[in-house]
Backbone and ligand atoms as CSV (ligand in chain L), in Angstrom:
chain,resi,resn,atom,element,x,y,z
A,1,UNK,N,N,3.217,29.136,19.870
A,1,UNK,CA,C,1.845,29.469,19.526
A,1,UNK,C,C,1.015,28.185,19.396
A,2,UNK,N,N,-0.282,28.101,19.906
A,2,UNK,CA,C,-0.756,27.114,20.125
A,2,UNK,C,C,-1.539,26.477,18.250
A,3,UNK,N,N,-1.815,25.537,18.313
A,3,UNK,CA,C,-2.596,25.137,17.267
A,3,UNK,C,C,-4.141,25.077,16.908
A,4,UNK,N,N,-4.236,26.034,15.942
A,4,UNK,CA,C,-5.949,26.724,15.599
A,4,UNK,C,C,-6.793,25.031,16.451
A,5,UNK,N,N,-5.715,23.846,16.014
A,5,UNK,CA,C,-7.175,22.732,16.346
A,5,UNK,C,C,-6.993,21.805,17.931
A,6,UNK,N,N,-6.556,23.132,18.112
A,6,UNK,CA,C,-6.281,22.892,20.356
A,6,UNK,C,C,-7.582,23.932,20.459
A,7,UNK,N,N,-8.400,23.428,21.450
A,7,UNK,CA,C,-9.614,24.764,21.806
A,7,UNK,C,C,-9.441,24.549,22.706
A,8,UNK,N,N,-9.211,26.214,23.879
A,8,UNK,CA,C,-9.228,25.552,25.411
A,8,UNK,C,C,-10.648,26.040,26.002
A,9,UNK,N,N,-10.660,24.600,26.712
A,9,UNK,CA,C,-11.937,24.154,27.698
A,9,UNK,C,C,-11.668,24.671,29.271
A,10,UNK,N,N,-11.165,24.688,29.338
A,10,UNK,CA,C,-11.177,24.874,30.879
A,10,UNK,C,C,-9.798,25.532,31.585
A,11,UNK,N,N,-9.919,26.232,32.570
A,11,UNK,CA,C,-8.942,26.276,33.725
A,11,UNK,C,C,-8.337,24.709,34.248
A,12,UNK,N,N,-6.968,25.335,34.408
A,12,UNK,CA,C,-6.213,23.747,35.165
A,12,UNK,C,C,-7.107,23.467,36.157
A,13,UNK,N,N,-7.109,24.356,36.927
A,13,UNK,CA,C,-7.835,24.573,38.422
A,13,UNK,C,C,-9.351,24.037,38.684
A,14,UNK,N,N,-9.901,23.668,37.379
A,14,UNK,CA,C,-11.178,23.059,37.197
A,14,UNK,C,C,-10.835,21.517,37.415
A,15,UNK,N,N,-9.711,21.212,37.007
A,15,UNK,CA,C,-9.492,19.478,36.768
A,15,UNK,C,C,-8.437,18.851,37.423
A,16,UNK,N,N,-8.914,18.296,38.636
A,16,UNK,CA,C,-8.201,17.876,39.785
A,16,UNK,C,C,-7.762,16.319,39.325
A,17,UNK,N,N,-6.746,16.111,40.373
A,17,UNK,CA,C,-6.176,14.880,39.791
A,17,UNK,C,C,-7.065,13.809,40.012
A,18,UNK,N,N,-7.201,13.029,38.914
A,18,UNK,CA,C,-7.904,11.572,39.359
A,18,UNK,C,C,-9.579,11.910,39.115
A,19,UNK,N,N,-9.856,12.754,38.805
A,19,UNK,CA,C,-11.201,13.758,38.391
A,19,UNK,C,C,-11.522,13.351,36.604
A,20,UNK,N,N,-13.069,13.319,36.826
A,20,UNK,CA,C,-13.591,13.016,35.490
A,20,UNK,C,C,-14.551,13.947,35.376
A,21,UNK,N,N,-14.061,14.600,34.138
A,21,UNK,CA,C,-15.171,15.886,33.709
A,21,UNK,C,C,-15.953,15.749,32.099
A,22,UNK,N,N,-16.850,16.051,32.469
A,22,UNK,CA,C,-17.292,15.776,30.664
A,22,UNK,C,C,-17.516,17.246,30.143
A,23,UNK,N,N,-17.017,17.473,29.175
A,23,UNK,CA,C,-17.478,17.823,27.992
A,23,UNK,C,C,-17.825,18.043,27.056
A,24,UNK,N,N,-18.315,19.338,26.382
A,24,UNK,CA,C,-19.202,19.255,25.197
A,24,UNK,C,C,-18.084,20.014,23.883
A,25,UNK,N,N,-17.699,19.634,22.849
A,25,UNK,CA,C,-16.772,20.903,22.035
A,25,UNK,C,C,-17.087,20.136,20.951
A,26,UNK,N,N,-17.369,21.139,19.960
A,26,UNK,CA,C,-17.927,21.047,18.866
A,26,UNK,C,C,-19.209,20.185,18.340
A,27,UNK,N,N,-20.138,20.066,19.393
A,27,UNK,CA,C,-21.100,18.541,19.400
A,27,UNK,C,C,-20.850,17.329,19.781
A,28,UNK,N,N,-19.123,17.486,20.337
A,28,UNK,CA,C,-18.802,15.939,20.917
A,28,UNK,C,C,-19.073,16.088,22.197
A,29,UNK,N,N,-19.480,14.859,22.600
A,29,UNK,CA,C,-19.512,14.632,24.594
A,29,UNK,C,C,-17.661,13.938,24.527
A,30,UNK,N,N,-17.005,14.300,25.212
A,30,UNK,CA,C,-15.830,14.516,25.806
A,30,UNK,C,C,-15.481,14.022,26.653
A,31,UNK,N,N,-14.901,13.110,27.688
A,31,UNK,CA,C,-14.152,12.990,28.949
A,31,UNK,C,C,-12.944,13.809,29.202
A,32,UNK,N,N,-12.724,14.579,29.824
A,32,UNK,CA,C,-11.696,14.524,30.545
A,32,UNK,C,C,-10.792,14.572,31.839
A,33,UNK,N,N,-9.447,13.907,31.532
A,33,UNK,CA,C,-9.374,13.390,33.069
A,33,UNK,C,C,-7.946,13.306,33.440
A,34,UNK,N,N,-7.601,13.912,34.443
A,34,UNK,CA,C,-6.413,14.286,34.754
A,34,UNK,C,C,-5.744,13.184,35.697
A,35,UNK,N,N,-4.760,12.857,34.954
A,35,UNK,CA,C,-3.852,11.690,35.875
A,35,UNK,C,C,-2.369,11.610,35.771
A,36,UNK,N,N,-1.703,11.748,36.614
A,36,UNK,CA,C,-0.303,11.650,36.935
A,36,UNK,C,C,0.357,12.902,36.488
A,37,UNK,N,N,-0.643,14.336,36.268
A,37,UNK,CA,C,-0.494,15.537,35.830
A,37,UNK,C,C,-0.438,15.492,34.392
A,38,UNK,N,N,-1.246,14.753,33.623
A,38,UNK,CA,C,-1.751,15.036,32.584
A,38,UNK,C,C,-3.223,14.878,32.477
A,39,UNK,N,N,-3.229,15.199,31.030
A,39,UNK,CA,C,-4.831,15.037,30.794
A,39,UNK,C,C,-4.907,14.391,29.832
A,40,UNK,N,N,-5.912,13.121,29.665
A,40,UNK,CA,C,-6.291,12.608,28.763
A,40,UNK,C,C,-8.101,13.085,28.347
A,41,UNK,N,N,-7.759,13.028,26.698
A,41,UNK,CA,C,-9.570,13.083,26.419
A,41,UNK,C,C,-10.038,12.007,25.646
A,42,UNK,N,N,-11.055,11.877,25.773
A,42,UNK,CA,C,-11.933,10.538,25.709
A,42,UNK,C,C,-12.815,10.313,24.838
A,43,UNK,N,N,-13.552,10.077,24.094
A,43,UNK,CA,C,-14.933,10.242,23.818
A,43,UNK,C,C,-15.645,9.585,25.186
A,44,UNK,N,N,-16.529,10.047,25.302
A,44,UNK,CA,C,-17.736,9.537,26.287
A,44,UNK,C,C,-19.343,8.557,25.761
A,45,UNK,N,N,-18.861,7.966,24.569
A,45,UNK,CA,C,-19.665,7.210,24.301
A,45,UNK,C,C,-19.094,5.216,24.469
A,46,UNK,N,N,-19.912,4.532,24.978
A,46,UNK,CA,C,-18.912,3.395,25.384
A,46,UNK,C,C,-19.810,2.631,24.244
A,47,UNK,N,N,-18.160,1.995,23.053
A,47,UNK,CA,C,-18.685,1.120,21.797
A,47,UNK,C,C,-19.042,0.022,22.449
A,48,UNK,N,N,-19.480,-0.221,23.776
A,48,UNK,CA,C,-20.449,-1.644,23.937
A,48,UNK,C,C,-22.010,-1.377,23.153
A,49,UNK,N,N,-22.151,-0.506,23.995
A,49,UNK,CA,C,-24.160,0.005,23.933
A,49,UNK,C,C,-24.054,1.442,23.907
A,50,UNK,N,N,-22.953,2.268,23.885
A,50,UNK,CA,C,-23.264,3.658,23.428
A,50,UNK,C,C,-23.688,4.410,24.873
A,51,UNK,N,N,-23.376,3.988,26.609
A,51,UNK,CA,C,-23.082,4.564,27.598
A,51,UNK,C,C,-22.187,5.497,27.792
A,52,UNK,N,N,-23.083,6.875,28.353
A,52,UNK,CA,C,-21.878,7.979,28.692
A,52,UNK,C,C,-20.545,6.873,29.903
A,53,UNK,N,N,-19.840,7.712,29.837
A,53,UNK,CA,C,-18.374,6.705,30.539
A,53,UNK,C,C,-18.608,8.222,31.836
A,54,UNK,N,N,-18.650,9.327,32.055
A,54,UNK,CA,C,-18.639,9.978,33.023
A,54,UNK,C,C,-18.592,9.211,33.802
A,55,UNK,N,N,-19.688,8.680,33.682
A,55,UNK,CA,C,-20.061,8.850,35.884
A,55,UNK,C,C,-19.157,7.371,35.842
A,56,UNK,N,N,-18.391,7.168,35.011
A,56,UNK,CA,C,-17.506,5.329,35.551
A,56,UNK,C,C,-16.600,5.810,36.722
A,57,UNK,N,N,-15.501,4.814,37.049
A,57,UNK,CA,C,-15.217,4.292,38.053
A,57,UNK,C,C,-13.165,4.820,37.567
A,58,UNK,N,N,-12.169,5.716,37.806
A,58,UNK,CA,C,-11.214,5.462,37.543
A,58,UNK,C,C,-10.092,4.665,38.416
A,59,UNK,N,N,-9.493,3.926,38.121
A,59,UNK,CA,C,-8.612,3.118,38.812
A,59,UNK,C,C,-7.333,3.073,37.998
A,60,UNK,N,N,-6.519,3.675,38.776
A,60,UNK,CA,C,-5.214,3.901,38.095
A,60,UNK,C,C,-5.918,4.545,36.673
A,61,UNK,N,N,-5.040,3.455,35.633
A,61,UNK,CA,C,-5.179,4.294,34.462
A,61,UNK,C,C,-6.386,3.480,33.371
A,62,UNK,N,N,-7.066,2.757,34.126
A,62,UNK,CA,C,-8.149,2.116,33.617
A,62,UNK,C,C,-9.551,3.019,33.455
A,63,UNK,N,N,-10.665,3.430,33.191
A,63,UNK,CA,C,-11.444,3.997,33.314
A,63,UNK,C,C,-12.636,2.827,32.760
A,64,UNK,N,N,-14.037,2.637,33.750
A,64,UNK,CA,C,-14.410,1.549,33.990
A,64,UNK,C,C,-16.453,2.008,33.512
A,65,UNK,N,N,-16.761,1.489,32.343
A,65,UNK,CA,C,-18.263,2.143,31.984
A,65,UNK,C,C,-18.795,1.664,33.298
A,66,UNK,N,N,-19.712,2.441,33.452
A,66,UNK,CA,C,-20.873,2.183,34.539
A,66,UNK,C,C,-22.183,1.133,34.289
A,67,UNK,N,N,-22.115,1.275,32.900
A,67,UNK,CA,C,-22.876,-0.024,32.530
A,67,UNK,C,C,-22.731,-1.119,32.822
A,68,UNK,N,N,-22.173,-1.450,32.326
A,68,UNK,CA,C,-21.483,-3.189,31.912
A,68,UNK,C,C,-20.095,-3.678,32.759
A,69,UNK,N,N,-19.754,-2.073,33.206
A,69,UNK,CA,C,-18.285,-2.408,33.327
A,69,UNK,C,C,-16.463,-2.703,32.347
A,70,UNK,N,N,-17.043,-2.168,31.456
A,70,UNK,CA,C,-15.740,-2.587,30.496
A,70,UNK,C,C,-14.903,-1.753,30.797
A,71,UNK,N,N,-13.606,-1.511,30.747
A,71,UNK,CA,C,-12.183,-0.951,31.564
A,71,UNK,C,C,-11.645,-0.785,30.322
A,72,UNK,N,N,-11.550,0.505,30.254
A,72,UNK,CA,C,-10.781,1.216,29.125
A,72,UNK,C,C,-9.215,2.075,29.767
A,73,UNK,N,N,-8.338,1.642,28.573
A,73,UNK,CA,C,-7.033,2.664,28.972
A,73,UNK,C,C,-7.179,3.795,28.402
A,74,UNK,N,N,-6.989,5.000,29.577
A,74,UNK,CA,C,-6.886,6.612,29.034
A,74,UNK,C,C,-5.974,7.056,28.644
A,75,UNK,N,N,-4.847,6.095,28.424
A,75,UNK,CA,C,-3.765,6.339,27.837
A,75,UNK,C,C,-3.824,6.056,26.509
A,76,UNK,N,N,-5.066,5.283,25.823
A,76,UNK,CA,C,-4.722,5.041,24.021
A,76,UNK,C,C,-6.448,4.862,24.328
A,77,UNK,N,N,-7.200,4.356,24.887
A,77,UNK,CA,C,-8.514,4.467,24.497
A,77,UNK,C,C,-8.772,2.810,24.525
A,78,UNK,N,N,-7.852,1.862,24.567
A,78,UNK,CA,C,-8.269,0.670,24.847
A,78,UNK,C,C,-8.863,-0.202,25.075
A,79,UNK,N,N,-9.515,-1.150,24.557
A,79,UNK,CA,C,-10.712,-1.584,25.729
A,79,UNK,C,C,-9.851,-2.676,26.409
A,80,UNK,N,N,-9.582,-3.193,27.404
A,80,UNK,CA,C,-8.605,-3.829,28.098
A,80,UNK,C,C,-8.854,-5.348,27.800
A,81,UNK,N,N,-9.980,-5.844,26.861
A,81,UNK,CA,C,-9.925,-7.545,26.731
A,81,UNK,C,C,-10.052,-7.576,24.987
A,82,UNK,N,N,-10.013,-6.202,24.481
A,82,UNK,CA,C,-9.786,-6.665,22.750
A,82,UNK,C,C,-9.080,-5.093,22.541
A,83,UNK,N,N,-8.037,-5.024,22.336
A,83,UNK,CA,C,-7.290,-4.040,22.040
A,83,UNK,C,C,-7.982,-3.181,20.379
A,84,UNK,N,N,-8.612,-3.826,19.798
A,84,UNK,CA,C,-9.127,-3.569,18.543
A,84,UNK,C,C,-10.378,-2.676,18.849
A,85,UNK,N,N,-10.821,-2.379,19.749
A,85,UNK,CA,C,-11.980,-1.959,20.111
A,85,UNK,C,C,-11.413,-0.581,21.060
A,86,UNK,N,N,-11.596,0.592,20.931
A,86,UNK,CA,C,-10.903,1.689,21.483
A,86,UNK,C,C,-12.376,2.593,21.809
A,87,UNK,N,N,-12.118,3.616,22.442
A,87,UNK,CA,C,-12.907,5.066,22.381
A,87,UNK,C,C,-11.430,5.833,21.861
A,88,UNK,N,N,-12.100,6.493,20.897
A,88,UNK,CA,C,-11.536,7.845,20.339
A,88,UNK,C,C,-11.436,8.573,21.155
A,89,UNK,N,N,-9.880,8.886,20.830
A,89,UNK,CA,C,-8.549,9.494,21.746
A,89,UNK,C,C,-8.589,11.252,21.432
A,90,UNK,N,N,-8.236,11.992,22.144
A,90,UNK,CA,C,-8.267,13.334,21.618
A,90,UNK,C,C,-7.027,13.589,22.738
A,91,UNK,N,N,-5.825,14.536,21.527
A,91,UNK,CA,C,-4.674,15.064,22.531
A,91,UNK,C,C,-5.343,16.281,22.850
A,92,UNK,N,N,-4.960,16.181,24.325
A,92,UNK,CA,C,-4.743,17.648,25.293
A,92,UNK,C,C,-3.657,18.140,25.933
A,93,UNK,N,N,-3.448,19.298,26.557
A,93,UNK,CA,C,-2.267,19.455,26.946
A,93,UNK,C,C,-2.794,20.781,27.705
A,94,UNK,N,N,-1.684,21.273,28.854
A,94,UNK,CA,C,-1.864,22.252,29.346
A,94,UNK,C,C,-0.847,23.430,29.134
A,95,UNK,N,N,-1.427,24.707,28.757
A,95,UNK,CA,C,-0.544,25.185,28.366
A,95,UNK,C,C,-0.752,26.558,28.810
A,96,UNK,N,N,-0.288,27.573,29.917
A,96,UNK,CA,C,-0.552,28.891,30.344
A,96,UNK,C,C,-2.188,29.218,31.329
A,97,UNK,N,N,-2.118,27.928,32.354
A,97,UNK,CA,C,-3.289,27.866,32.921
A,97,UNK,C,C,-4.631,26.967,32.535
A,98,UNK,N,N,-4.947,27.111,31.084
A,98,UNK,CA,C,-5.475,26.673,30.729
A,98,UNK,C,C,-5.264,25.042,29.975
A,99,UNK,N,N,-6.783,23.960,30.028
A,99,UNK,CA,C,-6.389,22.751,29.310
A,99,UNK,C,C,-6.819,22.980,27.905
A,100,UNK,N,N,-6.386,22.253,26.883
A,100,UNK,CA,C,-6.780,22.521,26.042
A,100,UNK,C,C,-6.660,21.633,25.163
A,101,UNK,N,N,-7.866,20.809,24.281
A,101,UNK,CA,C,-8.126,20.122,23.839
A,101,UNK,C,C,-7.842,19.634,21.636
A,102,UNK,N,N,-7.380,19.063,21.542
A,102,UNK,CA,C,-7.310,18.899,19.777
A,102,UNK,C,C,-8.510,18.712,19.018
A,103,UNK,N,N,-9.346,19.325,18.479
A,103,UNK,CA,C,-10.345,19.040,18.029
A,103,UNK,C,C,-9.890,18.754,16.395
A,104,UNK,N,N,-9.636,17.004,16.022
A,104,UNK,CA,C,-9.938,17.629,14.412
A,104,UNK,C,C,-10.382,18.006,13.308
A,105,UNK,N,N,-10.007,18.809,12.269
A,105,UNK,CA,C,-10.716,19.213,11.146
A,105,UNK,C,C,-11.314,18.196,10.749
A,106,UNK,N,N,-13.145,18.903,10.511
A,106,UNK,CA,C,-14.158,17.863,9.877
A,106,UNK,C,C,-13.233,16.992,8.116
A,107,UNK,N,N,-13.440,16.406,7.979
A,107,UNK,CA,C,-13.139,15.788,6.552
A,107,UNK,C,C,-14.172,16.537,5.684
L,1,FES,S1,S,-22.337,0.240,27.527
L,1,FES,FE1,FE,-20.366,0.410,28.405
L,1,FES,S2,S,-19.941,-1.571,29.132
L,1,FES,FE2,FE,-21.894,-1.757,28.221
């Protein structure tokens, strides 16, 4: 049984490999992006200047703002030249067709 704080967003069939989709769940803007048959989620705000990351650039497992260019790992949220500096990570997983995202409880 899945967990009340997984919400599913989408059909698999919506999110092709190597594909960047944004979404919206619960008031957050979202990335997500399917690679090596998973899915990672993202926030879509880039802690340089606060740029959506959508429309960036993916390469391998780097994901690249369109702004400035800074190269983030979608595997932890990384920023690839100060590890201290991340976008907030959200687990997803696919489970019976659908992806489906961890949203957590407000504090
Ligand atoms: S806002 Fe993303 S690199 Fe500058």
């Amino acid at each position: 049984m899945a967990s009340d704080s997984f919400v599913p967003i989408l059909t698999d069939s919506e999110l092709k490999e190597g594909q960047i989709i944004r979404v919206q769940i619960s008031g957050r803007s979202i990335l997500l992006i399917m690679k090596g048959g998973k899915v990672f989620g993202l926030s879509n705000s880039c802690p340089h200047m606060g740029c959506s990351i959508d429309k960036g650039i993916l390469r391998e497992y780097l994901v690249m703002c369109p702004c400035h260019g800074w190269k983030f790992d979608i595997r932890n949220g990384q920023y690839e030249e100060n590890s201290a500096i991340t976008l907030v990570s959200y687990r997803c997983k696919i489970q019976n067709g659908k992806v489906y995202v961890e949203i957590p409880a407000e504090a």
